[in-house]
Every structure is written in structure tokens, then in C-alpha cells.
N, C-alpha and C positions, 0 to 999 in steps of 0.2 A: 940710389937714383940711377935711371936708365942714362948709361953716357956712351951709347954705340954709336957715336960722331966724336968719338975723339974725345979731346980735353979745351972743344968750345964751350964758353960758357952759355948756363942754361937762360931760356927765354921764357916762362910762362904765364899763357894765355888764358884769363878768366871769364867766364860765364855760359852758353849758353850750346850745344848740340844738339840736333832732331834732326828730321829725317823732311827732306824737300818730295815733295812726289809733281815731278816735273814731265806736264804733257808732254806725248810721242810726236805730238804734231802743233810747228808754232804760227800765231796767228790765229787762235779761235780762244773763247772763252772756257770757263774749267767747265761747263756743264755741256759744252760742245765737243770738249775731250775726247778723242776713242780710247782713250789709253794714259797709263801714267809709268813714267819710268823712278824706280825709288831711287834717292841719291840721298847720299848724305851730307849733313852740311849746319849751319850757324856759324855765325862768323868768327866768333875767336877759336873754334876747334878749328876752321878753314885756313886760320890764318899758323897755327901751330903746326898742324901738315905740313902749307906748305914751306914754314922753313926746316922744318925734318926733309923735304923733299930735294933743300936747296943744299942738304948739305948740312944743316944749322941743330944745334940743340934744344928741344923743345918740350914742356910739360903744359899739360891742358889741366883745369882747374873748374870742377863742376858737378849740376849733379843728373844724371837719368835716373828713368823710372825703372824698377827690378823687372820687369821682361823682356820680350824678344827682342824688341826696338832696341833697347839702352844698352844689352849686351852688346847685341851687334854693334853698335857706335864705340863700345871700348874696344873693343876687337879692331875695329879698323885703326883709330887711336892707334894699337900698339903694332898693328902690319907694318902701319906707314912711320913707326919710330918712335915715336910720341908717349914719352911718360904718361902712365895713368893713374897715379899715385894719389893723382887729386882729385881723382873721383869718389864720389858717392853715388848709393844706389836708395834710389826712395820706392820702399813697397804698398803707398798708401797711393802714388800717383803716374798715370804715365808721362814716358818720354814727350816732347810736341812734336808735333806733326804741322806742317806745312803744304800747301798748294800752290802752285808755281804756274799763272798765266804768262807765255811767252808771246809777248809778242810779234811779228813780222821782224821786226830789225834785232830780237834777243834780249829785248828790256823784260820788264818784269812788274805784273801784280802779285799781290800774297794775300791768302787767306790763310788761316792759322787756327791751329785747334791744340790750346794748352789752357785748360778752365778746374783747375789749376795743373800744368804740366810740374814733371818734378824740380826744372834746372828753379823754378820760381821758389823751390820749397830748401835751398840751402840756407843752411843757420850759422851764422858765426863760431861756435864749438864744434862745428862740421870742418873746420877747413885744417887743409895740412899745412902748419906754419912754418915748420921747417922747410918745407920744398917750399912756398912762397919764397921764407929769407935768403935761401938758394940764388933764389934769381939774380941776374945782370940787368934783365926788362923784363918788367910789368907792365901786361899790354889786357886792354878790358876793353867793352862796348858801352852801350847806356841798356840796352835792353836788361840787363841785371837789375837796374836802378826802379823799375816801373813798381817793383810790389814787394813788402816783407816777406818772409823775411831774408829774401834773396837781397835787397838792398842795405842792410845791413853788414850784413857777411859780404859785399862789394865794399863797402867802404873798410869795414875791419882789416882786407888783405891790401886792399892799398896803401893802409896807414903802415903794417905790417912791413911790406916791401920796400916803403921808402925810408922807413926808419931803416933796414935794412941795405941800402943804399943805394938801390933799383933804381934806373931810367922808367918813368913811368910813361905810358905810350898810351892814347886815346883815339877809338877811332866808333864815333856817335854812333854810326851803323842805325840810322832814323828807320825806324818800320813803325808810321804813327796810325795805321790801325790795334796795334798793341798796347796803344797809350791810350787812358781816360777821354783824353782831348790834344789838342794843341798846344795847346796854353800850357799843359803841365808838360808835355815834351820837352817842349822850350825851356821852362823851368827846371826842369831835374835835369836835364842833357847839361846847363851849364852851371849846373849846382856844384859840379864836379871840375869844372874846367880850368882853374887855375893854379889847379897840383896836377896836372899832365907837361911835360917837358919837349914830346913829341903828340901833335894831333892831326891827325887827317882826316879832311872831311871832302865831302864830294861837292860840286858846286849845287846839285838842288838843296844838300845841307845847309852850305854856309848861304844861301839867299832865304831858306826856313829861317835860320837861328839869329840872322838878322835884322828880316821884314824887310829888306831890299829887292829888288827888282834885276838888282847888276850883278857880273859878275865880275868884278876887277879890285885893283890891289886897294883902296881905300876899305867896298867892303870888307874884303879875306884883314885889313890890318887891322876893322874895328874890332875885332877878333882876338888879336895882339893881348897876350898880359907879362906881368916880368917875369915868370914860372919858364917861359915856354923858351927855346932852343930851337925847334922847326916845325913850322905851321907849312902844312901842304893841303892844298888843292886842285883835286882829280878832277878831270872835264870830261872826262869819257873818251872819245876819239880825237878830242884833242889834246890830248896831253895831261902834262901838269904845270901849277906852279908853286913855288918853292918860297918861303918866307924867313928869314934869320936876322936877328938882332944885326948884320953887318950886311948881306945883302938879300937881295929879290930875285928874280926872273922866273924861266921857264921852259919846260923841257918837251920838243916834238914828239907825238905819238910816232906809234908802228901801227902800218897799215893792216887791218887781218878780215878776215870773212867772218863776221862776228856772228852766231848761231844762239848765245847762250850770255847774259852777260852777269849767272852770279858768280859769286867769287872772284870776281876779280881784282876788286878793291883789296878783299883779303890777301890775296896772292902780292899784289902791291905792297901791303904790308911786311909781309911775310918777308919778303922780296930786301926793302929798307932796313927792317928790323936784325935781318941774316948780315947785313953790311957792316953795320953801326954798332952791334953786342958787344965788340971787340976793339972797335975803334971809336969809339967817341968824337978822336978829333976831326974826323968826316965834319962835322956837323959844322966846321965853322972853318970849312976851306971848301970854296965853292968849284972849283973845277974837280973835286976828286966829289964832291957831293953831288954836281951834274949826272958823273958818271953814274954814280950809285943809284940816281932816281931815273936813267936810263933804263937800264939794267931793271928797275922795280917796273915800269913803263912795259918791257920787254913783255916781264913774268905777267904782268898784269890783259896783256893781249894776247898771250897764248891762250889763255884762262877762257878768253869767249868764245875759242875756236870750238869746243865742245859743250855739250848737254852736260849741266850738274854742275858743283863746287868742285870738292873733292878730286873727282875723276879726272876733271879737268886742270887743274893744277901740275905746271910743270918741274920737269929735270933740268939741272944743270946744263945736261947735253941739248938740251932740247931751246934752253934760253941762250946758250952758247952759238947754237946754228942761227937762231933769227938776228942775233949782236951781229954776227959776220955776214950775213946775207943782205945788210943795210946800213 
């Protein structure tokens, strides 16, 4: 197993990479496009980066399609550090592809073409169990979960890593054009939710996966199971907040010119996950947890300063200068 960060322990991320093709110009629809810039990206390979990026130990776990696309995404994988040990390559389908409306302020629609993409076509006797039992954190999306028999082989590696003695990490990553309906997003997003011990979700999640309207600590606690260790919710530009069987609150954004806003969540991730692999007892001492979801806050606002996931995703040095500069 690739351990060119030392003797940290490994982190890996399951499910899903393709390839974003994110207009040159933001503020118009995809058919109003001059242009597309390819990035790459899906959130658990995003979030694998970027703790390779932070420093951190990292394996991705999934599958592309045998050409040009999927090579390329294992290639980057391993530029940026990132064991690829758990890939597989499917010659019957391609990688997915995405389209990426940005608009004015960096948000994002998606249009998506995987009918069937490969990452959908992983099978249980696919998966590397060994690098799974490896891991310290088990960190997944739900997009795994929508269709066999990729939702199977999601569950198998979970059951896998936690018998194996993994922090298991959740972070829903909702994209409910990819889903049947509503109804079953809802449904399978929290079919899975009470064997996650870390979950983060972003506040238009936890007001979906609720049917709430608010966004404050009753709903985020209806949320609450005995499984869980730290429940977080992202606000965007405003921050986050922080939920633990002993206390609550909430942590001030950083201001940034925001152009781009995927991956950030990921980076966020990444960000907490690089903290916590090693330390556990973060989790339940709230001023060194503060710092640590600063710090994730940090990584996660650099992340929108540029076009793409990936590319955008910072350095140490780079999270280090915006910590001292505020």
C-alpha cells in the first residue's frame, strides 16, 4: 500500500469519480456555454485528494470505465498521492460525465450522463478487502446507494471496515437528479445513517432529509442517533455547526471571493478527516474540535476561490497563510 506520507494512518474514500466539464463562463446556462473546462472530480475521490493534499494518508475505492476518461482519473489519483489499489476498470461502460452550470455567485446545477456509468457497475467480489481493513476512516457518499450493484458492494465495504474497526464518516453529497425521486433519496440516504459515527451534511440537506423549513439546532438534532460522535452542518458562507453528545455550537466562516463552489464540502472533509485519523479524542474536547473545524472552514474556502474540485483543493501552506491572515 502507497504510504508516501509517512506512518499516518490510511483514510479510504468510497464510491464514485468522473469528470465535471465546468463552463469557461459563470452565470449562463449549459446550452448558453462558449466553452467547457474539464476538471475532475466526485466527491469521495475529492475528498481523498484533498487529505493527500493536507498531508494525510489516502486510498480511493471504485470503479471507472476502461478508457481515456478513467485512466486519466487514476492518473491524477496517483499524481496527487492517493492509493489506487481500489480501483477497478469496467470495459462494458464508461466513466460519468457531468455538466456543471455555475452560477453568478459559484453555486451549481448538474446535468449528468452515467446510463449506466461504470462507478454504478462495482460488485461486492470487486472490492479490495484488505486495503478496506487497512483503514483508520471509512468515509462514503449516498450516490453509491441509488442502483445495484454498486449499492451492495457499498454496504459490503462498510460492514467490512467497521468490523475492521474504522470510524465510519458520512457525507450524503444529495444530487437528487440522480435519484428515481425524492422519496427514495430520502429513503436510502438514511437507510444507511445510523452506522456513521461522523456525518456532514450541508444545511439544504439536513432541511431535504428532514422536511423542515429551519435551519437550527432542533432540526440538525432530529438528526441525532446513538451511532454518532459528530454531526456537522456547513452553511456555506456561513460557517458551520458542530453537534456532539456533550456539546453544540458554531464555527465563523472566512471571507473569500468565491468563483467556484464545488468541492468544497469535500475539502471540508478532507480537512476534519486529516485531523481526527489520529486523534480521536478531538472529538469530544470542544476547543481543540473548534480549532480543527476552523482549520476544515479554512480548506473549505480556499476550495471556491477557483474553477473545479480538484484543482482547487488546497496546501498546507496555502491553508496555513489564510489561518494567519484572520
Amino acid at each position: 500500500m502507497a504510504a508516501s506520507n509517512g506512518e499516518k494512518s490510511l483514510i479510504v474514500s468510497f464510491g464514485e469519480m468522473l469528470i465535471d466539464f465546468v463552463p469557461t463562463v459563470s452565470g449562463v446556462s449549459l446550452a448558453e456555454a462558449p466553452g467547457f473546462i474539464k476538471a475532475p472530480g466526485g466527491a469521495p475521490a475529492n475528498v481523498a485528494i484533498a487529505i493527500s493534499r493536507l498531508g494525510g494518508r489516502a486510498a480511493f475505492v471504485g470503479k471507472l470505465g476502461d478508457d481515456e476518461f478513467g485512466h486519466m482519473l487514476a492518473g491524477i489519483l496517483k499524481q496527487n498521492g492517493v492509493s489506487a489499489e481500489g480501483i477497478n476498470f469496467d470495459t462494458g461502460a464508461r466513466t460519468a460525465l457531468a455538466f456543471v452550470t455555475l452560477k453568478s455567485d459559484g453555486e451549481r446545477e448538474f446535468m449528468f450522463y452515467r446510463n449506466p456509468s461504470a462507478d454504478m457497475l462495482l460488485r461486492p467480489d470487486e472490492l479490495n478487502l484488505d486495503l478496506i481493513r487497512s483503514a483508520k476512516v471509512f468515509h462514503y457518499g449516498s450516490i453509491s446507494l441509488i442502483v445495484e450493484p454498486c449499492r451492495s458492494a457499498h454496504l459490503k465495504a462498510m460492514e467490512v471496515a467497521k468490523e475492521a474497526g474504522a470510524l465510519l464518516s458520512y457525507d450524503p453529497n444529495l444530487r437528487l437528479p440522480l435519484w428515481p425521486s425524492k422519496e427514495e433519496a430520502q429513503k436510502q440516504i438514511l437507510s444507511i445513517w445510523d452506522k456513521a459515527e461522523v456525518i456532514k451534511v450541508s444545511d439544504e440537506e439536513l432541511m431535504f432529509l428532514t422536511g423542515s423549513d429551519k435551519v437550527d439546532d432542533e432540526t440538525a438534532l432530529s438528526l441525532w442517533h446513538s451511532n454518532l460522535k459528530l454531526l456537522l452542518v456547513t452553511l456555506g458562507d456561513k460557517g458551520c455547526r458542530y453537534y456532539t453528545k456533550s456539546f453544540r455550537g458554531s464555527v465563523d466562516p472566512f471571507h473569500v471571493n468565491a468563483v467556484d463552489t464545488t468541492g468544497a464540502g469535500d475539502s471540508y472533509v478532507g480537512a476534519l478527516l486529516c485531523k481526527i485519523v489520529d486523534d480521536r479524542a478531538v472529538l469530544e474536547d470542544e476547543a481543540r474540535l473548534r480549532e480543527v473545524l476552523r482549520y476544515a472552514n479554512a480548506c473549505g474556502a480556499i476550495t471556491t476561490t477557483k474553477k473545479g474540485a480538484i484543482p482547487a483543493l488546497p496546501t498546507e501552506s496555502e491553508v496555513q497563510s489564510l489561518l494567519k491572515g484572520n
